[in-house]
C-alpha distance (Angstrom), angle and dihedral (degrees) to the residues before:
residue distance angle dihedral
X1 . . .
X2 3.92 . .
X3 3.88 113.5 .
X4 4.01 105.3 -139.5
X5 4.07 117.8 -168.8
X6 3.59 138.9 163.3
X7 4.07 127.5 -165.2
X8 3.41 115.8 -165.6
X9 4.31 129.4 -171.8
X10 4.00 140.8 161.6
X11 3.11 121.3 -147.0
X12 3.83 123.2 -164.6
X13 3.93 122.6 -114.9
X14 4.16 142.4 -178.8
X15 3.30 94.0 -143.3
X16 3.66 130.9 89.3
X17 3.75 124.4 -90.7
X18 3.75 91.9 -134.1
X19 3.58 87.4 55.9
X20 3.95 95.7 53.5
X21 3.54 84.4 48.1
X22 3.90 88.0 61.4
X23 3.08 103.8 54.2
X24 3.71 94.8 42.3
X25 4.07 88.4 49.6
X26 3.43 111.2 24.4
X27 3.67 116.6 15.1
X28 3.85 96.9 49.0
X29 3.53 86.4 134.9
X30 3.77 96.2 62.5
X31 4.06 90.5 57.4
X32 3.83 97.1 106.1
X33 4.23 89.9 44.1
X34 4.29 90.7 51.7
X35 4.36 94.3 39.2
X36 3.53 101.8 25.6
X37 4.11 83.9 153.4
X38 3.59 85.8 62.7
X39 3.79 118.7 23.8
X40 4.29 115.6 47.1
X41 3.64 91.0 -174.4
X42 3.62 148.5 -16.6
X43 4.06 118.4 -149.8
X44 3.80 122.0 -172.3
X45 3.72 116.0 -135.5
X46 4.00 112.1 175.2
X47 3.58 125.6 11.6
X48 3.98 138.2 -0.4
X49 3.71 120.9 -42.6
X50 3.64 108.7 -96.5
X51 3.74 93.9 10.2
X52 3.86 121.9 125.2
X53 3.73 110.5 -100.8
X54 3.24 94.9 28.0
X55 3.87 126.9 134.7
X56 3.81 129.8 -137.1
X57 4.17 135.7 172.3
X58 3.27 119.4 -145.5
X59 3.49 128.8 -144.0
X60 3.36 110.1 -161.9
X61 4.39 147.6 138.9
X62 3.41 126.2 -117.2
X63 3.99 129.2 164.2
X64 3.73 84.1 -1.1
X65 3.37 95.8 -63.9
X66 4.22 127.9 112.7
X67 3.70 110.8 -118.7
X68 4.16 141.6 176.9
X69 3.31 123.5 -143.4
X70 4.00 118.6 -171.4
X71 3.75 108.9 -157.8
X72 4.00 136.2 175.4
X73 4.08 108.1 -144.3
X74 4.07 86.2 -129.6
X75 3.66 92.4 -177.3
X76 3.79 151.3 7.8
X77 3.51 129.2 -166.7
X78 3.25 123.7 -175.2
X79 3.71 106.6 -176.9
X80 3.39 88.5 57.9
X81 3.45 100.9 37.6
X82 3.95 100.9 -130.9
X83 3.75 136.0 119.1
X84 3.56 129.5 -161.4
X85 3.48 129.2 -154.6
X86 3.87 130.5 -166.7
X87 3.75 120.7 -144.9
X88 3.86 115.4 -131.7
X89 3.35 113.8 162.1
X90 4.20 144.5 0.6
X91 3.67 122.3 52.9
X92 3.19 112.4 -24.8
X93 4.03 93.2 55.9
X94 4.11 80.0 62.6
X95 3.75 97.3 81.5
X96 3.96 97.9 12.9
X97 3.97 129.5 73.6
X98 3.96 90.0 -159.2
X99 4.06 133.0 -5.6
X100 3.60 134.3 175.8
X101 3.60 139.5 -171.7
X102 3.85 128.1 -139.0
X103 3.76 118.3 -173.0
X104 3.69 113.3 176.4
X105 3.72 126.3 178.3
X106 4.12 111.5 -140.1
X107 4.07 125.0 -166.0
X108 3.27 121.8 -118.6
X109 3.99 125.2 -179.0
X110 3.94 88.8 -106.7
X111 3.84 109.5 17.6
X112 3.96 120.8 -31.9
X113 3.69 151.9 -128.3
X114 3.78 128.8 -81.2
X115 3.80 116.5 -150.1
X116 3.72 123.6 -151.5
X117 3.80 115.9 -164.6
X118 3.83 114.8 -174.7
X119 3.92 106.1 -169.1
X120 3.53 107.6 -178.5
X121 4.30 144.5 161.7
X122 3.83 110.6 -137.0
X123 4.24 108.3 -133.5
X124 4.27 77.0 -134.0
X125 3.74 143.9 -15.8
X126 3.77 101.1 -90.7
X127 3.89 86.4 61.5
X128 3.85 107.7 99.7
X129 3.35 131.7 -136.3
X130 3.84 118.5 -87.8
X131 3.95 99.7 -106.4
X132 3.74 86.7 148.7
X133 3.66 95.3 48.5
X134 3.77 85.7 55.0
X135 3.79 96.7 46.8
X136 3.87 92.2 48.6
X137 4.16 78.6 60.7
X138 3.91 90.9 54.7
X139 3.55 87.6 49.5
X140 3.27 107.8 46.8
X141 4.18 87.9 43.8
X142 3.89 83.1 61.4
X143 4.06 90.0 51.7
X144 3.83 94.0 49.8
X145 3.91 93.3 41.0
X146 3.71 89.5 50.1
X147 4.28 88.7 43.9
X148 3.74 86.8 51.4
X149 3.79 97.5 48.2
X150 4.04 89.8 51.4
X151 3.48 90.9 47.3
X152 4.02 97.3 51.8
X153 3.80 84.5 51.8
X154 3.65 101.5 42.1
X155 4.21 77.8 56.2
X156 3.31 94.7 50.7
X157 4.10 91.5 50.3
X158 3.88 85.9 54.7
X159 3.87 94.6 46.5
């Protein structure tokens, strides 16, 4: 009997929607430079960075522990400023028949919340739910917001 869930949180941020959206859509490739706490590396395997269809691994830690993620960048959407990616391959395809990642970047009138929706199909019911995978998004929102902040300023020296 397949075990469906889905966790869902916002978490608050300085920076920009638009420039969540970014990094979520089009500067991919800069993941490992903005969270290098979190990600190691992140190599592109089919496709253009950022482009729909296109498929990633990521290298990343969680819990401590070195991981790869292979994903497919199912969709963008820019009007709504979300991505989502589907999981393929690598560890979390271990304990879970399907999993997908929703990152959406929401307006606020100073900064604006980022939205993480796991959707995912447990392989069986003793697997639990991926709290850890959902605090690793938290975290690495909180890396990225504080990137994007530094950056703004470091323009603003320059200017």
């Amino acid at each position: 009997m397949p075990v469906f869930g889905r966790l869902e949180t916002e978490v608050a941020a300085k920076a920009p929607a638009y420039k969540f959206h970014e990094v979520n859509s089009k500067r991919i490739h800069e993941t490992a430079k903005i969270c290098p706490k979190y990600f190691q590396k992140i190599d592109l395997k089919e496709g253009e960075w950022g482009g729909e269809g296109s498929v990633t691994c990521w290298y990343f830690v969680i819990d401590g522990k070195a991981v790869m993620s292979r994903e497919i960048l199912e969709k963008v959407d820019n009007e709504n400023q979300s991505v989502t990616y589907n999981v393929i391959g690598g560890v979390l395809k271990e304990t879970y028949q399907s999993f997908k990642f929703i990152v959406q970047a929401i307006p606020k009138d100073e900064g604006s919340l980022v939205r993480w929706t796991l959707i995912y199909e447990k392989l069986n019911v003793d697997v639990p739910d991926p709290n850890a995978m959902l605090q690793f998004g938290i975290d690495v929102t909180a890396e990225i917001d504080a990137y994007l902040i530094q950056e703004e300023l470091e323009k603003k020296t320059i200017a």
